[in-house]
LUMVEX-315481 format. One record per residue (C-alpha): x, y, z; residue in one letter. Coordinates in steps of 0.2 Angstrom, whole numbers, plus 5000, padded with zeros to 4 digits. Layout:
// residues N
x=X; y=Y; z=Z; code=A
...
END
This chain:
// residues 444
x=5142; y=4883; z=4816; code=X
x=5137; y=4901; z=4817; code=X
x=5118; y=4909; z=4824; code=X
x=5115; y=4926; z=4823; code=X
x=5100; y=4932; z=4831; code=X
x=5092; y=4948; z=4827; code=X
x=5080; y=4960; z=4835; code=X
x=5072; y=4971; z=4821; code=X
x=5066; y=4989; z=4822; code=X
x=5047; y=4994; z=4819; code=X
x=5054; y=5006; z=4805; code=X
x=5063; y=5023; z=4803; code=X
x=5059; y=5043; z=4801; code=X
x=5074; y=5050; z=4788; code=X
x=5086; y=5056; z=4798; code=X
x=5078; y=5055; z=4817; code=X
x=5085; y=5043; z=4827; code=X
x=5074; y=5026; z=4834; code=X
x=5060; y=5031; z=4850; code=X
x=5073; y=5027; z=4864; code=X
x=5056; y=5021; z=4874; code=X
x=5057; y=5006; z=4862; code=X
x=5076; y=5002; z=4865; code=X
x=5076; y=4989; z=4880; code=X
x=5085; y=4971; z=4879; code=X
x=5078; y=4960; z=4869; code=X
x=5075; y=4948; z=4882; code=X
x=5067; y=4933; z=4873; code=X
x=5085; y=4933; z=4861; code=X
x=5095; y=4931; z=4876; code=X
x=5085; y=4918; z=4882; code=X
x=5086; y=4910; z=4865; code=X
x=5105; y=4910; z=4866; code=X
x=5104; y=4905; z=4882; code=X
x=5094; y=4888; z=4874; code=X
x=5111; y=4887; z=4860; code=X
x=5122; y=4875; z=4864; code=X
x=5139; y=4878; z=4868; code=X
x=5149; y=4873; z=4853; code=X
x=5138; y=4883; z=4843; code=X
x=5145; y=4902; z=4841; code=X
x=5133; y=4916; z=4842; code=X
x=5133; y=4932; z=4835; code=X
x=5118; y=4947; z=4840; code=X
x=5112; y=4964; z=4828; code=X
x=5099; y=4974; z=4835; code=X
x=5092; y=4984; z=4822; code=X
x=5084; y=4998; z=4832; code=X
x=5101; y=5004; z=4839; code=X
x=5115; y=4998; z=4825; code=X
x=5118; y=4994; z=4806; code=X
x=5114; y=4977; z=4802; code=X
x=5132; y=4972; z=4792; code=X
x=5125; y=4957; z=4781; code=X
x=5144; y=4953; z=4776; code=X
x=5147; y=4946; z=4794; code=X
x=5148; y=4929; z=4792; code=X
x=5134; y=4916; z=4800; code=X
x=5127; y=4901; z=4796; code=X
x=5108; y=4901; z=4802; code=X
x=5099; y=4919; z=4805; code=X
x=5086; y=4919; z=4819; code=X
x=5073; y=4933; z=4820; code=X
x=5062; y=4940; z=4835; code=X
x=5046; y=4945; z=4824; code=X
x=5031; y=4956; z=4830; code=X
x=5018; y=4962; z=4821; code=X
x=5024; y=4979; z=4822; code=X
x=5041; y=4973; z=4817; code=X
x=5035; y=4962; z=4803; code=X
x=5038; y=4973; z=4789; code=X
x=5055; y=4977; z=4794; code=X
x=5060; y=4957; z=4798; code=X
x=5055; y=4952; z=4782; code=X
x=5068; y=4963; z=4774; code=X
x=5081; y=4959; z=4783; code=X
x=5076; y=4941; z=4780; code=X
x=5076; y=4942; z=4759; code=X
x=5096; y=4950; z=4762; code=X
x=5101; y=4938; z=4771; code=X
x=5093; y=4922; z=4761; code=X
x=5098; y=4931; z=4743; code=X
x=5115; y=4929; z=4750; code=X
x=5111; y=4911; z=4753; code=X
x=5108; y=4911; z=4775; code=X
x=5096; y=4899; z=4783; code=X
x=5084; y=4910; z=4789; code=X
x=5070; y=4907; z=4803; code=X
x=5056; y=4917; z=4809; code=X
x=5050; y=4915; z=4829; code=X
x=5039; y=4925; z=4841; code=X
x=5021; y=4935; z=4842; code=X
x=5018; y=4937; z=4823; code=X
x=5023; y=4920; z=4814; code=X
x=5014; y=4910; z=4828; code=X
x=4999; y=4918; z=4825; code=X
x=4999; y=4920; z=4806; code=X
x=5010; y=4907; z=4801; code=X
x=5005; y=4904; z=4783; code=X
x=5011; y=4923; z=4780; code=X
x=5029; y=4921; z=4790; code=X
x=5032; y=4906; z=4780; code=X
x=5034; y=4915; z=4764; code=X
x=5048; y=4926; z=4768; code=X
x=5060; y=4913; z=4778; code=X
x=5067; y=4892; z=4778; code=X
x=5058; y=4889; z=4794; code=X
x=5047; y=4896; z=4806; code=X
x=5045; y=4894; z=4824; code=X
x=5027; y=4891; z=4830; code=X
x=5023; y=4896; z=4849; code=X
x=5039; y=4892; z=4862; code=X
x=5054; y=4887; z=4857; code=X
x=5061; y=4881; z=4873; code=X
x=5057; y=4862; z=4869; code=X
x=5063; y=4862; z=4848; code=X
x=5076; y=4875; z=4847; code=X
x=5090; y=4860; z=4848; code=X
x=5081; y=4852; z=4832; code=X
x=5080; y=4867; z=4824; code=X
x=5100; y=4870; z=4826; code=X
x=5104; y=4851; z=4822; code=X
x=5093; y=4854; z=4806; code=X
x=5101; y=4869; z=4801; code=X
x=5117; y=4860; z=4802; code=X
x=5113; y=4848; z=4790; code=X
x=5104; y=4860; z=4780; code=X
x=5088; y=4852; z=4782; code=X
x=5077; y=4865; z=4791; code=X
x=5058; y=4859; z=4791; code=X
x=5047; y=4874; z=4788; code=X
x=5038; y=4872; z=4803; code=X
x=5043; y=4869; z=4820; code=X
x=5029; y=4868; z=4836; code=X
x=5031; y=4858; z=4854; code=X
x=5015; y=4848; z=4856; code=X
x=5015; y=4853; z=4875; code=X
x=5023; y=4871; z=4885; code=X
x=5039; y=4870; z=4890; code=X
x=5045; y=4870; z=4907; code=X
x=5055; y=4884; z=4913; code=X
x=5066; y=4876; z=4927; code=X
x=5086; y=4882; z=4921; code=X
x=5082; y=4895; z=4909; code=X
x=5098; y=4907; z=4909; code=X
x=5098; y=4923; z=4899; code=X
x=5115; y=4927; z=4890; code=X
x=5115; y=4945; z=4894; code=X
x=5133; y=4945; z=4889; code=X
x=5125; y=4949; z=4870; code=X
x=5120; y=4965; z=4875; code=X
x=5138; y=4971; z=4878; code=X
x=5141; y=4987; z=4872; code=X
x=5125; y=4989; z=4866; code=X
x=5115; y=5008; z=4873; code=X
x=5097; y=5002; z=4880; code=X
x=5088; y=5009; z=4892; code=X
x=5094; y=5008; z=4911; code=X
x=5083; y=4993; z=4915; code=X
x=5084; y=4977; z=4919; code=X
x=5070; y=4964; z=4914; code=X
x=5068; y=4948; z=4921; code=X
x=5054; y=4935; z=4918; code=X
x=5046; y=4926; z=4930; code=X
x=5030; y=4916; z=4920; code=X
x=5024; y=4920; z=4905; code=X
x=5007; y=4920; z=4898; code=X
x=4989; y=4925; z=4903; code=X
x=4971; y=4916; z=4910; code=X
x=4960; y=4929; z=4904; code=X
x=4953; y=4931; z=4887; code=X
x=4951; y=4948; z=4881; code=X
x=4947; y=4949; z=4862; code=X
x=4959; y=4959; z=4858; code=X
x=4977; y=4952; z=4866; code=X
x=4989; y=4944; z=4855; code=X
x=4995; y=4937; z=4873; code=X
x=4980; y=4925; z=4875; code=X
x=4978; y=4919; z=4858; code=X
x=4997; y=4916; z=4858; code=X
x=4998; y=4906; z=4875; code=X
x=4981; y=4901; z=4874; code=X
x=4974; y=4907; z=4892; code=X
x=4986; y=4897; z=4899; code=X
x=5002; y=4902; z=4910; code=X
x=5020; y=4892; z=4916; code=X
x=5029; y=4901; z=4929; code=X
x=5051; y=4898; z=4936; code=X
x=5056; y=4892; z=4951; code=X
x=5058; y=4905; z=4963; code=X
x=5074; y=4902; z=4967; code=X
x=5078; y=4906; z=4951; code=X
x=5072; y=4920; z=4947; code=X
x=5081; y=4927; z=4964; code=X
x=5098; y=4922; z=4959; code=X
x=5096; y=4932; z=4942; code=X
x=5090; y=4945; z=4950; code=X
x=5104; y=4944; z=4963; code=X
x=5116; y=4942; z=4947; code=X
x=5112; y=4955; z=4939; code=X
x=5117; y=4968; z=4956; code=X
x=5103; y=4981; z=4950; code=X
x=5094; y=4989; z=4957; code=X
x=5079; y=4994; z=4947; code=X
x=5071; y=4977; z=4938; code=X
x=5054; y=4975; z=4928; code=X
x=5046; y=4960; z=4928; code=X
x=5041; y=4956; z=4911; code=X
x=5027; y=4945; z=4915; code=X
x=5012; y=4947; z=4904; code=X
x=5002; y=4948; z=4923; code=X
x=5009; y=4945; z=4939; code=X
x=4995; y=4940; z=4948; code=X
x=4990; y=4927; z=4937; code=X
x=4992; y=4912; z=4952; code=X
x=4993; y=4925; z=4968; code=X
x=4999; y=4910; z=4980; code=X
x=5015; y=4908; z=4971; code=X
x=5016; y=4928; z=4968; code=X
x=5013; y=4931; z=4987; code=X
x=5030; y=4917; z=4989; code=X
x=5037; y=4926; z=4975; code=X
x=5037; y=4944; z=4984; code=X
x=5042; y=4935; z=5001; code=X
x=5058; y=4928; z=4993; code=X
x=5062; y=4948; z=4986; code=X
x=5062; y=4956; z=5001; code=X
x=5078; y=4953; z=5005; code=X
x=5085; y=4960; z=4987; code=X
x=5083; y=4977; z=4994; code=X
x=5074; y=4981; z=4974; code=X
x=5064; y=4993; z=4967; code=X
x=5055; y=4982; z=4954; code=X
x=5038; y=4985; z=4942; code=X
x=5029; y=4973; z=4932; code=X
x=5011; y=4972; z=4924; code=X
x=4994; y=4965; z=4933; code=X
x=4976; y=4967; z=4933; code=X
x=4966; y=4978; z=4944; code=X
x=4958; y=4960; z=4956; code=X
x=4977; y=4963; z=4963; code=X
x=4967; y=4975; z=4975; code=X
x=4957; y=4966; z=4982; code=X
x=4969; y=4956; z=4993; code=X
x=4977; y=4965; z=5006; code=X
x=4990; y=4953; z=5011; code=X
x=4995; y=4954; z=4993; code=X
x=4998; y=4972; z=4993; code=X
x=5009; y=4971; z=5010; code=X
x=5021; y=4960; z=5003; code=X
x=5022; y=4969; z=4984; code=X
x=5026; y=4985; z=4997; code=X
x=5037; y=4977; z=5008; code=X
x=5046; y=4968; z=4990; code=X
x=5050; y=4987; z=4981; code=X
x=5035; y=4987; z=4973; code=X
x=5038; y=5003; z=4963; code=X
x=5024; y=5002; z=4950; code=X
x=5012; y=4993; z=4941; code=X
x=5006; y=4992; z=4924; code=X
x=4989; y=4990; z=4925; code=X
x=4974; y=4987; z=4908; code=X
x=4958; y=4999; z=4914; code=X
x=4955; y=4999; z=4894; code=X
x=4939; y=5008; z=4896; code=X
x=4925; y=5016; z=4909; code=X
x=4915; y=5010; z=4898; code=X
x=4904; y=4994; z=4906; code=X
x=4899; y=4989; z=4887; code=X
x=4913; y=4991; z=4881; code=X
x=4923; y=4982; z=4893; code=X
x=4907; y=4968; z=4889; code=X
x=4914; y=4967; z=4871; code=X
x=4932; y=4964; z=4873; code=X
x=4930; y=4952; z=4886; code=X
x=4934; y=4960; z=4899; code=X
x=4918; y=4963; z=4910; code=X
x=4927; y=4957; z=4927; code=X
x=4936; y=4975; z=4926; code=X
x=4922; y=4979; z=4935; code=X
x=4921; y=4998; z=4928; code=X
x=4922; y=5013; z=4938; code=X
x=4917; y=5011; z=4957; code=X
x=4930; y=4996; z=4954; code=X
x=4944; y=5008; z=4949; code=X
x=4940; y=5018; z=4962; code=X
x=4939; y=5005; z=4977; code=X
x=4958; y=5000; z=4968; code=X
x=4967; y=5015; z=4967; code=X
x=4963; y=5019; z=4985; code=X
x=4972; y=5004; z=4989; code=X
x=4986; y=5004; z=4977; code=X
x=4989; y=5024; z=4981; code=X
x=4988; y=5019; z=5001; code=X
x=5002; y=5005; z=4999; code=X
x=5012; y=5016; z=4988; code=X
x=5011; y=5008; z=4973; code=X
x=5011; y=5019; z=4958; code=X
x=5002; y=5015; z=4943; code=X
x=5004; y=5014; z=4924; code=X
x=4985; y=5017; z=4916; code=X
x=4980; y=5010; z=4900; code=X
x=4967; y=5016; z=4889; code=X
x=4960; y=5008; z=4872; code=X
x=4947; y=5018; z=4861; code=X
x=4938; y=5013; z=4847; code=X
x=4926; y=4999; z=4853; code=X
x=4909; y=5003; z=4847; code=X
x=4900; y=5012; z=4861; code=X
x=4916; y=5026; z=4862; code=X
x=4911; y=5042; z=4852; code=X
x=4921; y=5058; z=4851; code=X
x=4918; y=5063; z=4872; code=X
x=4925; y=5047; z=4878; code=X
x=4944; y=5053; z=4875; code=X
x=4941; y=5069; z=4887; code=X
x=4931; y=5059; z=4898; code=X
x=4944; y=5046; z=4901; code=X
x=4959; y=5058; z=4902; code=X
x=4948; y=5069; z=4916; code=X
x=4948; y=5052; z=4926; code=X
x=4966; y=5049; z=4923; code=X
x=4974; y=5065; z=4929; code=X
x=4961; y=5068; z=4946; code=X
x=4968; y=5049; z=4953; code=X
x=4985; y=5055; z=4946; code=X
x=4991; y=5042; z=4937; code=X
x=5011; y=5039; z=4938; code=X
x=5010; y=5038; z=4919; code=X
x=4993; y=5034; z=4907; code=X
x=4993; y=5027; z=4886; code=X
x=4978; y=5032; z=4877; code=X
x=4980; y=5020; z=4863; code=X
x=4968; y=5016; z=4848; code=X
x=4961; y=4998; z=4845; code=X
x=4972; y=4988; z=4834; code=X
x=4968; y=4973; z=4827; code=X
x=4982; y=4961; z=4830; code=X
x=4981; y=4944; z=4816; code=X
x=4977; y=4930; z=4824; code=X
x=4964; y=4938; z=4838; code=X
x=4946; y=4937; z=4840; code=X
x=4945; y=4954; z=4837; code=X
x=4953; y=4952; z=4821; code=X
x=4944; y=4941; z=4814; code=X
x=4926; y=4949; z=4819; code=X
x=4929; y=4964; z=4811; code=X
x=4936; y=4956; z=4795; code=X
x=4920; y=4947; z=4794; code=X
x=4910; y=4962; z=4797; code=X
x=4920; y=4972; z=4784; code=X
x=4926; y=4984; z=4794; code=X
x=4943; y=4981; z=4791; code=X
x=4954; y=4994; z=4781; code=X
x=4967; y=4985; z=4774; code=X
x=4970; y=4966; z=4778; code=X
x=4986; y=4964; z=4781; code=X
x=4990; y=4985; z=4789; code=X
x=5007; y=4980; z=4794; code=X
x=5013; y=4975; z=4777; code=X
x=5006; y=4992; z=4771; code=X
x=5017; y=5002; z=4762; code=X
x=5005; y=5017; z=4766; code=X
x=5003; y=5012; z=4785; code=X
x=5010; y=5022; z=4797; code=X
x=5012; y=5019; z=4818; code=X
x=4996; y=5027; z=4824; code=X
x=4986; y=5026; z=4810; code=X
x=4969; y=5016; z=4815; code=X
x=4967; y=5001; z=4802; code=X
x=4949; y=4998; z=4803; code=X
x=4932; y=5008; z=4802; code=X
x=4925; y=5012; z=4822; code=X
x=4906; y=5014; z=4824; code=X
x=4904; y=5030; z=4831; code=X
x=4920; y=5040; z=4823; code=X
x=4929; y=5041; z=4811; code=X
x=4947; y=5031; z=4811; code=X
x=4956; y=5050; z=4810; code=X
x=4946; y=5054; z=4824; code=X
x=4950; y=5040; z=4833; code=X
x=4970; y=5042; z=4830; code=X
x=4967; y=5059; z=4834; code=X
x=4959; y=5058; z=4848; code=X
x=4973; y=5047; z=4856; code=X
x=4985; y=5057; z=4852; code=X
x=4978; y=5072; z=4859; code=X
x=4974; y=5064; z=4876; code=X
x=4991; y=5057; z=4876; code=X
x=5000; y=5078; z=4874; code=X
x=4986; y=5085; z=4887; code=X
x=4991; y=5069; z=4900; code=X
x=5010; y=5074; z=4897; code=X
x=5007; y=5093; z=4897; code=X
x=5016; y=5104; z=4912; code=X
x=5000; y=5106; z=4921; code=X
x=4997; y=5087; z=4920; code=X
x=5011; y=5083; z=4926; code=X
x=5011; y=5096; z=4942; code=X
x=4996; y=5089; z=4947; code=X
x=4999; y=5072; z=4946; code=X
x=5015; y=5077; z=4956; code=X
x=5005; y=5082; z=4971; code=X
x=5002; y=5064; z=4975; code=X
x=5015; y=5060; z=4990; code=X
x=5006; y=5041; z=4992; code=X
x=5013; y=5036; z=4979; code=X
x=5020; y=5045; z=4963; code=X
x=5031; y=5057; z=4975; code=X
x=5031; y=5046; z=4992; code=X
x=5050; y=5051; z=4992; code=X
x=5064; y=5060; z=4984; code=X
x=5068; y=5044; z=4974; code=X
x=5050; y=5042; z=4968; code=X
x=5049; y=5061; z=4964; code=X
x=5063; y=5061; z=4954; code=X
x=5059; y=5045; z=4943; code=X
x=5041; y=5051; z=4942; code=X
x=5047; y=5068; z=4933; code=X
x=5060; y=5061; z=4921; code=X
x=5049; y=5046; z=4918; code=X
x=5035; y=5060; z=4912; code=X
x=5048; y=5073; z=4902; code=X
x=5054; y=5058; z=4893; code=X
x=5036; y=5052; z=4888; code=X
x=5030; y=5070; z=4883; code=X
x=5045; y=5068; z=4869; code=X
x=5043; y=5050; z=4865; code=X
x=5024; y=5053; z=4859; code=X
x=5030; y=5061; z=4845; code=X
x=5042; y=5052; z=4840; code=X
x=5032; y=5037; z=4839; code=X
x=5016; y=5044; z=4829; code=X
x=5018; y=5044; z=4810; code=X
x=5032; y=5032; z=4811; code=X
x=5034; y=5022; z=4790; code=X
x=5037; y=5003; z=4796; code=X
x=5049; y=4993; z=4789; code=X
x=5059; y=5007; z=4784; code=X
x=5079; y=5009; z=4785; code=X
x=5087; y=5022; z=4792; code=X
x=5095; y=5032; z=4780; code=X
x=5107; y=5039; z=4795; code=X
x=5109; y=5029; z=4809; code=X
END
């Protein structure tokens, strides 16, 4: 028997190649083959960087779909099931809206599929795939190995990611992470995770966790057992990281590069509504940044606009704050109601919604705003974005980010990443905004 697995793209301009800050291994695919059994043959087609050839020869397809990518999966799905492949749907999208993903495949997989992937193989053998497949309980993630050995010849970005736990306590309305893992969080043996790392002989590694700090006891053991690695490494955390200092030491002493950290708003109401009040606002951020910038640890701000108390002045106001604490790098991005959230489902019962279903919208395009914000208008609101995003990532923005020798520029390594890391974003903006999903490329 033969799998393929398949990454799909979000969609295509005409004749303009894929946003190269989307083109990293598909991590969750090389898990998944890591999860196939041996005697079962296992073929890999990333859409976003090849041509999916449907005449190569498989038995059961598998797909990675996200919302974003939904569009695009479903197409590749009808090819491949007109020309008679078992086909079955996994990941963010068809766990949180199931009763859609079922439509275009045999089966679907509902949440993690460490503890049912086996069935799914032994029913596809037989040719006897239910339509559903979910684990009653979270897997355990002791013996998870990656087959990296699919991403042979294969051009992604220089970067090597590396899970340690998955999932997320908080509850913020609008995270498809929460509703998907359901506040709850599994984390690998230690040990592990340091032997992958140490496998991989890399030196740059980003930790794919949805936050790092969700159990700091085991991150503190986690960054002891690091040191040793000789790494730079980055990952994604919330701001309470902070707030402990012997935290911080050991992220330093580890390679702590950077970290990707959700400030979503200056806003107190608005951080209220989303459900994330225990940001604390802005004396917190500033109490934070002094402590990440004095440990050297750069930081990747995000931004979300469109909650109900932001009007037209909140995007200058939030990029003013961004560029004087000299954020490594910054997103600015608009609200998007993701199926299967909270947030989705309030403003559908408020009405406010533009379109149901946006990512199956022929007239949908990446950065367009899919429902109706109190105090703008959705142009302004994707406008507004994408304006904060071009002044963040003008020259003079970036100059004066560069000043910080704490932590964007503390040395010549830093300094160089810091500057390429920047050029390279001021391009990918555009690239990304306007983008049709689903689409094929017409060149490649």
């Amino acid at each position: 028997m033969k799998v393929t697995f398949i990454m799909p793209s979000v969609g295509r301009k005409d004749n303009e190649p894929y946003v190269d800050s989307w083109k990293m291994e598909p991590l969750a695919l090389a898990t998944l083959a890591g999860l196939t059994p041996p005697d079962i043959e296992i073929d890999f087609l990333d859409d976003r960087i090849e041509t999916i050839d449907y005449n190569r020869a498989t038995d059961l397809v598998a797909i990675n779909v996200e919302t974003y990518t939904a569009q695009r999966a479903y197409e590749i799905s009808k090819r491949y099931r007109q020309l008679g492949k078992q086909v079955v749907l996994g990941g963010f999208h068809p766990t949180l809206i199931p009763n859609e993903a079922i439509e275009f495949a045999d089966a679907i997989v509902i949440g993690e599929v460490e503890n049912i992937w086996t069935q799914v193989i032994e029913d596809s053998q037989e040719r006897k795939l239910k339509k559903y497949y979910k684990s009653d309980v979270r897997p355990v993630l002791n013996g998870v190995k990656p087959r990296r050995e699919i991403f042979k010849h294969k051009q992604y970005l220089p970067i090597s990611l590396v899970e340690s736990g998955r999932g997320c306590k908080f509850a913020c309305n609008f995270c498809s992470i929460s509703s998907f893992f359901n506040q709850s969080y599994i984390a690998r043996p230690i040990q592990e995770i340091v032997k992958e790392i140490e496998s991989l002989n890399k030196k740059f590694i980003f930790l794919v966790d949805d936050n790092i700090n969700v159990d700091s006891k085991r991150s503190k053991e986690l960054f002891r057992a690091l040191i040793p690695l000789r790494i730079s490494w980055a990952s994604q955390g919330s701001i309470n990281i902070a707030e402990d200092e012997e935290l911080l030491c050991l992220m330093k002493k580890s390679g702590c590069f950077g970290l990707l950290i959700g400030f979503e708003s200056l806003s107190k109401n608005n951080l209220n509504q989303m459900g994330k009040n225990w940001n604390g606002g802005l004396e917190r951020y500033m109490q934070a940044l002094k402590k990440f910038r004095d440990h050297g640890i750069g930081i990747y701000a995000t931004f979300v606009f469109g909650y109900d108390y932001d009007d037209i002045n909140s995007f200058d106001t939030t990029l003013d704050f961004a560029i004087k604490n000299k954020f490594f790098l910054a997103a600015f991005n608009h609200l998007v109601p993701f199926p299967g959230t909270p947030l989705y489902n309030q403003l559908k019962k408020e009405g406010r919604l533009l379109f149901d279903n946006w990512w199956l919208d022929p007239k949908y395009r990446f950065g367009d705003v899919a429902f109706m914000p109190k105090q703008m208008s959705p142009e302004e609101l994707s406008r507004g974005c994408m304006e904060a995003r071009r002044k963040f990532y003008r020259f003079s923005s970036i100059l004066r980010r560069f000043s910080d020798f704490k932590a964007n520029c503390r040395n010549p390594y830093n300094a160089v990443q810091f500057l390429s890391l920047n050029l390279f974003s001021q391009k990918e903006i555009i690239k990304r905004q306007g983008l049709p999903l689903g689409r094929e490329a017409a060149v490649q």
